[in-house]
C-alpha positions as CSV (number, residue, x, y, z in Angstrom):
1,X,18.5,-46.2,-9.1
2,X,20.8,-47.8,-12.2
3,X,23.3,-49.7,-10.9
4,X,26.6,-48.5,-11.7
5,X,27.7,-52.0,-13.3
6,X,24.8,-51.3,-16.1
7,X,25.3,-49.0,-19.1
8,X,22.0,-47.0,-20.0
9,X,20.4,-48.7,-23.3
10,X,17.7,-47.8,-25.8
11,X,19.3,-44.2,-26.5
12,X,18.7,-43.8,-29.9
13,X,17.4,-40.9,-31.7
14,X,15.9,-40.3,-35.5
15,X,14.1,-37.6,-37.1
16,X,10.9,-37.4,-37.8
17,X,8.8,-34.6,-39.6
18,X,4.9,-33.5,-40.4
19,X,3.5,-31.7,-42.9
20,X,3.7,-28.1,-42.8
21,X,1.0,-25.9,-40.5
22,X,-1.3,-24.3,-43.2
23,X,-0.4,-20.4,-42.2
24,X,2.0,-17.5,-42.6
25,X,3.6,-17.5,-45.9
26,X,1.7,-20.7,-47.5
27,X,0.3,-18.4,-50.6
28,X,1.7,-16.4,-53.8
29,X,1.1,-12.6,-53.7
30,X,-0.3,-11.0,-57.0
31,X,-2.0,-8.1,-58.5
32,X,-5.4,-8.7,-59.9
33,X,-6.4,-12.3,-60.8
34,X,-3.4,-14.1,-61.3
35,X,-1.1,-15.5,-58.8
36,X,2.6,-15.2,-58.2
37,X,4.2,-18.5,-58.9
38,X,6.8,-18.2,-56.2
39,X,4.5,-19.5,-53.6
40,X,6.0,-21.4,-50.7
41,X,7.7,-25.0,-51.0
42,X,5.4,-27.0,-48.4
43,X,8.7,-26.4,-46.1
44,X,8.9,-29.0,-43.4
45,X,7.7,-26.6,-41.4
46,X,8.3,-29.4,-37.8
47,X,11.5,-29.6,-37.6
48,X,13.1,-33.1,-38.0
49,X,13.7,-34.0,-33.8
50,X,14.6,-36.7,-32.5
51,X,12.2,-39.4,-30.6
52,X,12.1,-39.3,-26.8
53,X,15.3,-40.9,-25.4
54,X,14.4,-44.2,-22.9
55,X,17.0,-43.1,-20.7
56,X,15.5,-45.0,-18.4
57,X,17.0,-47.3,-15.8
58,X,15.9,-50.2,-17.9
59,X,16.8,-53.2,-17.8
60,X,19.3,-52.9,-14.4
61,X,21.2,-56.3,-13.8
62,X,20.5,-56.9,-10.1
63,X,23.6,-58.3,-7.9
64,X,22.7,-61.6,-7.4
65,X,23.8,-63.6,-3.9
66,X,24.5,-66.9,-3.0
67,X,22.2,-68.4,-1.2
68,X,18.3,-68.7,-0.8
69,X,17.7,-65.0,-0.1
70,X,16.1,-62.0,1.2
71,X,13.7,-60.2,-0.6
72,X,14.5,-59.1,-4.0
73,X,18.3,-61.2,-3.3
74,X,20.1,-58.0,-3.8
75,X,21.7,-57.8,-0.7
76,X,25.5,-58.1,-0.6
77,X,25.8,-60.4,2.4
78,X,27.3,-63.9,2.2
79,X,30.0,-65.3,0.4
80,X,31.5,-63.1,-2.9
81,X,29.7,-63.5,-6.2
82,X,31.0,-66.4,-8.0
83,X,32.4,-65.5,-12.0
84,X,29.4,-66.5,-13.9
85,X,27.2,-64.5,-10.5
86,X,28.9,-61.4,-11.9
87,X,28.7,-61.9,-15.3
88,X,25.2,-62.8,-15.7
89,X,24.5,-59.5,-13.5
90,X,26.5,-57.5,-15.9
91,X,30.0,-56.8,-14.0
92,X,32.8,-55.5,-15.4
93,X,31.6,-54.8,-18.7
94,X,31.1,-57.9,-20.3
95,X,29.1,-58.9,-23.6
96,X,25.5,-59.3,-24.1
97,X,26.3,-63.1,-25.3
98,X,28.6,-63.8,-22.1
99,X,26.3,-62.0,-19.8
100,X,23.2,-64.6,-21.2
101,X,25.8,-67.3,-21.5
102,X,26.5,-67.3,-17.7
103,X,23.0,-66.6,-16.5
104,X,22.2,-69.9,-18.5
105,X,24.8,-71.9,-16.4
106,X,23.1,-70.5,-13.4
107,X,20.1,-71.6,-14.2
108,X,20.9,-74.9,-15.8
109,X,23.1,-75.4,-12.4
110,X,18.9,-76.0,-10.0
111,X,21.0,-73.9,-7.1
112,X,18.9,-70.9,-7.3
113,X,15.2,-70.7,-5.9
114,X,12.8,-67.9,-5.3
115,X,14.0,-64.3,-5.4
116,X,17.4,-65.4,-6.4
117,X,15.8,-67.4,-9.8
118,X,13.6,-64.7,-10.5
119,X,16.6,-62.9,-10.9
120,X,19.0,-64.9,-12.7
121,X,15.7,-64.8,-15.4
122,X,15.3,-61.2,-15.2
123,X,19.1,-60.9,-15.8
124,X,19.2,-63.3,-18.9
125,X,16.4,-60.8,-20.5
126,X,18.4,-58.1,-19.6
127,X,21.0,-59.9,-21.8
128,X,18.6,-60.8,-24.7
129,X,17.3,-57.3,-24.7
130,X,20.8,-55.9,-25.2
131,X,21.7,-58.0,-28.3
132,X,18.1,-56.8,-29.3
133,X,16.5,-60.2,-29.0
134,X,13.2,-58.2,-27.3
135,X,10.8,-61.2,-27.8
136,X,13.2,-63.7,-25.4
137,X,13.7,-60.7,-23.2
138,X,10.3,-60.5,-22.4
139,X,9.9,-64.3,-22.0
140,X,12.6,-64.2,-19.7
141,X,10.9,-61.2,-17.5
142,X,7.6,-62.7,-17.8
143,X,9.6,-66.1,-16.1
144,X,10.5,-63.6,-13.2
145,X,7.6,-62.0,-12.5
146,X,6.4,-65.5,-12.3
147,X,8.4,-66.5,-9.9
148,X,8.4,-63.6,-8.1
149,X,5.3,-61.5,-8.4
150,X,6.7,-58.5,-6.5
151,X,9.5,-58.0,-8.3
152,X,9.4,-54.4,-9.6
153,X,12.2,-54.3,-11.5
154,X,11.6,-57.1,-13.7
155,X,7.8,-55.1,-14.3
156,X,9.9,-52.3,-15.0
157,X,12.3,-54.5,-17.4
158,X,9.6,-55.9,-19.6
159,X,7.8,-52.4,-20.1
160,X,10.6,-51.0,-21.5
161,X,11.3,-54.3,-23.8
162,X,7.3,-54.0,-24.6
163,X,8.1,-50.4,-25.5
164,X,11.0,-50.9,-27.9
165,X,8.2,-53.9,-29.4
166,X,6.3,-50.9,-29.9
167,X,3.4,-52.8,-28.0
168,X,2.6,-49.5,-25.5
169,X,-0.6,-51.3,-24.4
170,X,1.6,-54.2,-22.5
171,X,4.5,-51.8,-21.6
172,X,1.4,-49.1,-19.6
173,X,0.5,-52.7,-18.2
174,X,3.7,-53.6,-16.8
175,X,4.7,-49.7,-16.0
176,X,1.4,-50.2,-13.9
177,X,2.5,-52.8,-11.8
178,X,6.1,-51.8,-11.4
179,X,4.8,-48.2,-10.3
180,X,2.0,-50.2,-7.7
181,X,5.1,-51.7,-6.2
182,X,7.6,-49.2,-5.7
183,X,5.7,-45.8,-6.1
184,X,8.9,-43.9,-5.8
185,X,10.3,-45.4,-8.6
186,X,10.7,-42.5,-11.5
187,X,12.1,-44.8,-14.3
188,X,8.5,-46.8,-14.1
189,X,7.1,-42.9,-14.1
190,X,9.4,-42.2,-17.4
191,X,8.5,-45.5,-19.1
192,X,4.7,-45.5,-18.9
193,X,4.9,-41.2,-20.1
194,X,6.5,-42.4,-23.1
195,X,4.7,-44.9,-23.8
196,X,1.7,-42.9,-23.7
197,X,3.0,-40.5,-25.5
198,X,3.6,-42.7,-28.3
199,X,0.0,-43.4,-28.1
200,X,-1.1,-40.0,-28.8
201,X,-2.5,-39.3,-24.7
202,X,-0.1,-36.3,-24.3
203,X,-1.9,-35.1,-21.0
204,X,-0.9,-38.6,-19.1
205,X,2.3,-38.3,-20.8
206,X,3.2,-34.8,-19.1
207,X,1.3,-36.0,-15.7
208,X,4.2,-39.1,-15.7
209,X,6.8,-36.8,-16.6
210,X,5.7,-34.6,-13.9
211,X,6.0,-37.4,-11.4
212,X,9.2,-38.3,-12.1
213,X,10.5,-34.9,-12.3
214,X,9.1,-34.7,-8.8
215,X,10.7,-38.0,-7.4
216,X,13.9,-37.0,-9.0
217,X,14.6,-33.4,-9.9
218,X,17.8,-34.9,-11.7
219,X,16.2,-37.3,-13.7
220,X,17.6,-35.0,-16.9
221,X,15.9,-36.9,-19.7
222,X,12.6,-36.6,-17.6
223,X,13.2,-32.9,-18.7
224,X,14.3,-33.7,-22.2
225,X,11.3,-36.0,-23.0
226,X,8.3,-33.8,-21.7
227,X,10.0,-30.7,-23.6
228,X,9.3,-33.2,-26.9
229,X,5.7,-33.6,-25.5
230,X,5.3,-30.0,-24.6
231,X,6.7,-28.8,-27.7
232,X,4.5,-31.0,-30.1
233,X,1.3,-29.9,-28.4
234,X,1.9,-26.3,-28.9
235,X,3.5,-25.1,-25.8
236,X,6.9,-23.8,-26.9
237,X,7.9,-21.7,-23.6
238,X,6.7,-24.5,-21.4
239,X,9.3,-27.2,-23.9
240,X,11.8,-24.2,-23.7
241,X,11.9,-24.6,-19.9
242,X,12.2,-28.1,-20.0
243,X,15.6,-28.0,-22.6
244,X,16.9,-25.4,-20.4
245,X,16.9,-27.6,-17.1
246,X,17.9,-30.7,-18.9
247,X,20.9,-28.6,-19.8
248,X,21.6,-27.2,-16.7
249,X,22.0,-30.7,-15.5
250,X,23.7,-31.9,-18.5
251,X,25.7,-29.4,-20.4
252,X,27.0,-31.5,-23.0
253,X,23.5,-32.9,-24.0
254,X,23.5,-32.3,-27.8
255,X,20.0,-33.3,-28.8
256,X,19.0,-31.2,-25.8
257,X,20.8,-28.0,-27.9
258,X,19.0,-29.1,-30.5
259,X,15.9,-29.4,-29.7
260,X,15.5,-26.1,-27.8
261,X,16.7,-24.8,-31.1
262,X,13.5,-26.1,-32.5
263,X,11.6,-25.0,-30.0
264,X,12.5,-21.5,-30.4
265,X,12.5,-21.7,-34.5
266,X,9.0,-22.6,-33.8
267,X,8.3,-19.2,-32.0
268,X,10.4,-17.3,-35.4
269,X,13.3,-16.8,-32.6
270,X,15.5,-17.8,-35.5
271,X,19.3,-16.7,-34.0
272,X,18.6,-17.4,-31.1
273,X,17.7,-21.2,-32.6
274,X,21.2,-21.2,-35.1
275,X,23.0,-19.9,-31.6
276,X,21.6,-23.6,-30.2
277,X,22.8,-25.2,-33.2
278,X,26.0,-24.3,-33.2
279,X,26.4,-24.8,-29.5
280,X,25.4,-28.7,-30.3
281,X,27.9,-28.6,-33.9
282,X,30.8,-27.3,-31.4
283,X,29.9,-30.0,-28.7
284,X,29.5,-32.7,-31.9
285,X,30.8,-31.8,-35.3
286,X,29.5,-34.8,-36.7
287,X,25.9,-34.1,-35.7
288,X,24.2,-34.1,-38.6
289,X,20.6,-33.0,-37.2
290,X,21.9,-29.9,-36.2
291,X,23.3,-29.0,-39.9
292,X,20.0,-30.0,-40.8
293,X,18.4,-28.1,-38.7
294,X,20.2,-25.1,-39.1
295,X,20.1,-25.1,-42.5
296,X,16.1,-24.9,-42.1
297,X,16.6,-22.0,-40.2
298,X,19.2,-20.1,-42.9
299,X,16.1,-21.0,-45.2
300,X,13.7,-19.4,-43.0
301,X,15.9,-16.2,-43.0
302,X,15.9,-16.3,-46.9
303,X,19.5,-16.9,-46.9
304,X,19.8,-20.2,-49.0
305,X,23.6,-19.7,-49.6
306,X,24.0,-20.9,-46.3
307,X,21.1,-23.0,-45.8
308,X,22.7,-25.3,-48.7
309,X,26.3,-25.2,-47.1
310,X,24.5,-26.8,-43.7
311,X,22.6,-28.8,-45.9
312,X,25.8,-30.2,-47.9
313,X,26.8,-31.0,-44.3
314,X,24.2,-32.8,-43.1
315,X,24.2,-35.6,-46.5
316,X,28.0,-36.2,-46.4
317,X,27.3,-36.8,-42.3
318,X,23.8,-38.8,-43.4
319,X,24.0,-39.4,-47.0
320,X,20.4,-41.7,-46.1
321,X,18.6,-38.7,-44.7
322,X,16.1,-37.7,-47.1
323,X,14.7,-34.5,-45.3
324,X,18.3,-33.0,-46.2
325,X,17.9,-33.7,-49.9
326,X,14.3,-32.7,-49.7
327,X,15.4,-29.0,-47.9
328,X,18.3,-28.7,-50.2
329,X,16.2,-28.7,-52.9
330,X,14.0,-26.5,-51.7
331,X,17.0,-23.6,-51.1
332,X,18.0,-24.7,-54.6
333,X,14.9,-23.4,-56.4
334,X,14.9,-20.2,-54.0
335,X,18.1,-19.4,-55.7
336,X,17.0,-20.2,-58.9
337,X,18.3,-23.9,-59.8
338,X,15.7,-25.4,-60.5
339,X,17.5,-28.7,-62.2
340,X,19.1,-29.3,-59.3
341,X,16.6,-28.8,-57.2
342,X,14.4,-30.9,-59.0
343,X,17.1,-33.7,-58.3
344,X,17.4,-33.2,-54.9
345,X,13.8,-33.6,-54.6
346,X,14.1,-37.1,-56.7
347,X,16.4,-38.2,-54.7
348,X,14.4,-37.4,-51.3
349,X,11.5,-38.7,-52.6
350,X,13.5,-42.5,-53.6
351,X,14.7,-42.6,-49.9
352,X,11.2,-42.0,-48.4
353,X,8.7,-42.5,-51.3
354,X,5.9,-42.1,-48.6
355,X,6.8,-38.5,-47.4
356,X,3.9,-36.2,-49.1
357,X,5.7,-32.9,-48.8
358,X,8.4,-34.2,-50.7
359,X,5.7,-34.3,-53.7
360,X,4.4,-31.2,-52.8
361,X,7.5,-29.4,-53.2
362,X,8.7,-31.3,-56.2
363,X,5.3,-30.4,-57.6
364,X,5.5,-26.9,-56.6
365,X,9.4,-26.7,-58.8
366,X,7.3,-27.9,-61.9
367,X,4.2,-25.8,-61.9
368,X,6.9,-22.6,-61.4
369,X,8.7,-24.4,-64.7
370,X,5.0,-24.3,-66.1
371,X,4.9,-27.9,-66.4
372,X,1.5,-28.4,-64.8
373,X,0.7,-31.9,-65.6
374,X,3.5,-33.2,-63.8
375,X,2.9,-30.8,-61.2
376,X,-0.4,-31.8,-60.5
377,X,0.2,-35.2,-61.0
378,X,2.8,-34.6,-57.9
379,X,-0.1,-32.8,-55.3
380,X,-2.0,-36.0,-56.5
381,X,0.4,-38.4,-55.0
382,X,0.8,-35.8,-51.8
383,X,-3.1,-36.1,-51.9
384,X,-3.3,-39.4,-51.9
385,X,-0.6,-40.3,-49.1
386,X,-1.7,-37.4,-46.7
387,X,-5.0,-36.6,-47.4
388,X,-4.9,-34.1,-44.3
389,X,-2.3,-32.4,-46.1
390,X,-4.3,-29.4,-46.4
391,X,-1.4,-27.2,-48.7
392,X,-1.8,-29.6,-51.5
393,X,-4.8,-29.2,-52.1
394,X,-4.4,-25.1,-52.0
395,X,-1.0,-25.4,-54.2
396,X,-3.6,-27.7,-56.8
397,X,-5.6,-25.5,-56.9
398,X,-3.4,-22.3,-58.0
399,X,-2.1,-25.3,-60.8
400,X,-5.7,-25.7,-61.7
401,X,-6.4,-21.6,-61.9
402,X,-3.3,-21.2,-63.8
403,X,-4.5,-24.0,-66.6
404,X,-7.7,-22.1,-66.9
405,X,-9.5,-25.1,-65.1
406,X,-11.5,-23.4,-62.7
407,X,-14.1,-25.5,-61.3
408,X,-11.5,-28.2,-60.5
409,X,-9.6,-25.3,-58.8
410,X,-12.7,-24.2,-57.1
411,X,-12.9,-27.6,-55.3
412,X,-9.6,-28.0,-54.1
413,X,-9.4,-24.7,-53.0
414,X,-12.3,-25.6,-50.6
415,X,-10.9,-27.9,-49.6
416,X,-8.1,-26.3,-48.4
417,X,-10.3,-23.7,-46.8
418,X,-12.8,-26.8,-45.3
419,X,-9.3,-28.0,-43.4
420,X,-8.2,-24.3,-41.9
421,X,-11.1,-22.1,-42.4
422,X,-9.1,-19.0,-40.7
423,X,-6.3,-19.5,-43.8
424,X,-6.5,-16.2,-45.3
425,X,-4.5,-16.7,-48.4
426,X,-6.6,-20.4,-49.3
427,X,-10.1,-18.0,-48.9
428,X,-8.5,-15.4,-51.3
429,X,-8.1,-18.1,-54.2
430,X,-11.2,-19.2,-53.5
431,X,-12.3,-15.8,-54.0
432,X,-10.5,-15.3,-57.4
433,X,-11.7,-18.4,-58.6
434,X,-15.1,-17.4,-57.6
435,X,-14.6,-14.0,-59.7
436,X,-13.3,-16.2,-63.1
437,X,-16.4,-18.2,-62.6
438,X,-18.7,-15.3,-62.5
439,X,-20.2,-15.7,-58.4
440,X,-19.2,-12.1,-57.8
441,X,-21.0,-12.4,-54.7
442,X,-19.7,-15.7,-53.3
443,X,-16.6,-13.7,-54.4
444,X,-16.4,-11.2,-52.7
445,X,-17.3,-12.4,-49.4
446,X,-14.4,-14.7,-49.2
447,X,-12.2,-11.8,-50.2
448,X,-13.7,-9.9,-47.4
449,X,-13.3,-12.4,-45.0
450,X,-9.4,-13.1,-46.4
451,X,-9.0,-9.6,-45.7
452,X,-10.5,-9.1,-42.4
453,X,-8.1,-12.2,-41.5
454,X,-4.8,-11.1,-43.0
455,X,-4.9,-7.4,-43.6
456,X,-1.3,-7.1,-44.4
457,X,-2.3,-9.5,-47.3
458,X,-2.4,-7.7,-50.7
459,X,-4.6,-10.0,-53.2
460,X,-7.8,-9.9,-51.5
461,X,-7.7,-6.2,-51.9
462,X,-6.9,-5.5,-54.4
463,X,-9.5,-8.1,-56.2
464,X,-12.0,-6.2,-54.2
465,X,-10.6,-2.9,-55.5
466,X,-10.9,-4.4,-58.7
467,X,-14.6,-5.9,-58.1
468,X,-15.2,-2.0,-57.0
469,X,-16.3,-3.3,-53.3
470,X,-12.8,-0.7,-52.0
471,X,-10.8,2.0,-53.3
């Protein structure tokens, strides 16, 4: 358990987005062979979240005692701790420099030996690591583990400095060793699951958030951190859960409110998602995710009056955050300013030049404007920083059909098809481009399969109207 004298570190959160899923409403509508401009903006379609919280009992000063000690030296028998003892264990809420500072007279004072140096090391990282000096922190644990090869705590110390290092190979290792010596202990459990879950093995990640759920059904951010997990690999309900118990243990979690309002904006539960925003805006008016956040959901519901007011919010709270440019912009051109919205999108794109929806929106705003050059010049850059990014390559390819350059078209829009070869609206331009190029029947089989996929969807039939395959 974390001592009481310790406060809870590496609790920071910061959003993070993909490119849009290639579905849904990712094409124009039109009759016959041309295609409505008005196609969709490449919305960020993941909505920004933040990273898993490390609440974690990481990095616990343990009580030191006097003497040559028991096991571990955190017994509170013998004489009191000394001033620099409780200092350099944390007490009484002193400073990361006087916590080191008085660890560093312990140690430079040859008293302590065995468990009790081990700890007086483990306690200086502890110190390093909280005036983010990770690189001595893990020097210091790597002392006590040294010294003291059973010493869980300082295993569990150094994975968690490891995993703010970003190096999740060494914080598994030292999660490994922590959990081999105290099995019971769910912190180790919640460090190693993020840690793999920054390495992309989401399965271990939920089996270690599973275990520490188990060994403490309070752990709340156990909760909070396998509804991220559960949420990016497609399992909504499941995430859903999760956010529901980690706020039944913590009603004032605000990123928890949050979060479950993605998770339900990802099932098109859009209320219910704003009703979770404004729970986390009444908890935290300065919360600027959640005006971001909510404004994506105003979008979604094709109101952008709103969407912009949340959206205003969330740059004078985060004037930095370039997604709320980005999505402004997009609401912009939705109600028809265009110059502003191609400013916002300049703007997004000069905080985070490396964000390939950004360019695929901005690009969108200029082939509307019938600037296609620049448009395509935009899906270029989107191209050439996501090459994934399967909706640039569709939305260059309607650029291409409109400038009468077909076989270009053609290309991209198989490509767009090659990435998600159920999208029924990339198989219908490649139909229509196979009709301007004169393969009537290459045509008209990717307009039948574009309408056996989407019926609802109008282009495909009527081109095959038109190409006299229906009436």
């Amino acid at each position: 358990m974390v001592d009481s004298t310790v406060r809870p570190v590496f609790l920071g959160y910061s959003a993070q987005f993909r490119a849009p899923s290639t579905g849904g409403d990712n094409a124009g509508e039109g009759g016959g062979a041309t295609l409505n401009l008005a196609v969709s903006r490449l919305e960020a379609r993941t909505i920004p979240m933040p990273i898993p919280r490390l609440a974690i009992p990481a990095l616990t000063a343990a009580a030191l005692t006097l003497a040559p000690a028991p096991a571990y030296a955190q017994q509170q028998s013998g004489p009191p701790l000394s001033a620099d003892e409780r200092r350099c264990a944390g007490m009484g809420g002193v400073s990361s420099d006087a916590q080191a500072a008085a660890c560093t007279t312990l140690l430079q004072s040859g008293r302590y030996v065995g468990d009790n140096l081990a700890i007086v090391h483990s306690n200086r990282g502890i110190a390093y690591a909280r005036s983010g000096d990770y690189d001595r922190a893990v020097t210091e644990f790597d002392a006590a583990v040294r010294i003291n090869p059973g010493y869980a705590r300082a295993y569990l110390s150094r994975g968690n400095a490891h995993l703010v290092r970003r190096d999740f190979d060494r914080a598994i290792a030292s999660f490994d060793q922590a959990i081999r010596l105290d099995p019971r202990g769910a912190s180790s459990y919640m460090g190693r699951a993020t840690a793999r879950d920054a390495k992309g093995d989401s399965d271990r990640a939920v089996a270690d958030y599973d275990q520490a759920v188990k060994l403490d059904p309070n752990l709340s951010a156990a909760y909070f951190n396998r509804g991220l997990v559960l949420r990016r690999i497609g399992q909504s309900d499941r995430a859903i859960a999760d956010y529901d118990q980690a706020l039944r243990l913590n009603p004032r979690d605000v990123a928890a409110y949050n979060n479950r309002g993605i998770a339900l904006a990802d099932k098109g539960e859009q209320d219910r998602a704003i009703a979770d925003y404004d729970a986390a805006l009444k908890l935290d008016p300065g919360y600027a995710l959640a005006y971001l956040n909510r404004g994506l959901a105003w979008n979604a519901k094709k109101d952008p009056d709103r969407a912009i007011a949340d959206f205003d919010a969330a740059i004078r709270l985060a004037p930095e955050n370039a997604s709320a440019y980005g999505n402004r912009g997009i609401a912009l051109e939705a109600r028809g300013d265009s110059d502003r919205a191609l400013a916002d999108l300049d703007k997004a794109i000069a905080l985070d030049a490396r964000n390939a929806t950004f360019y695929g929106n901005r690009g969108n705003i200029w082939r509307n404007r019938g600037t296609l050059d620049r448009a395509i010049a935009d899906y270029d850059k989107a191209i050439a920083l996501s090459p994934g990014f399967a909706p640039a390559y569709y939305e260059r390819a309607q650029a291409h059909y409109i400038a009468g350059r077909f076989r270009e078209a053609l290309a991209d829009a198989g490509k767009a098809a090659e990435f998600n070869p159920n999208w029924a609206q990339a198989l219908s331009l490649r139909g229509l481009i196979q009709e301007k190029l004169g393969a009537k029947d290459a045509a008209i089989a990717d307009l039948r399969r574009a309408a056996a996929l989407d019926p609802a969807l109008q282009q495909p039939a009527d081109a095959l109207r038109r190409l006299g395959v229906m009436r």
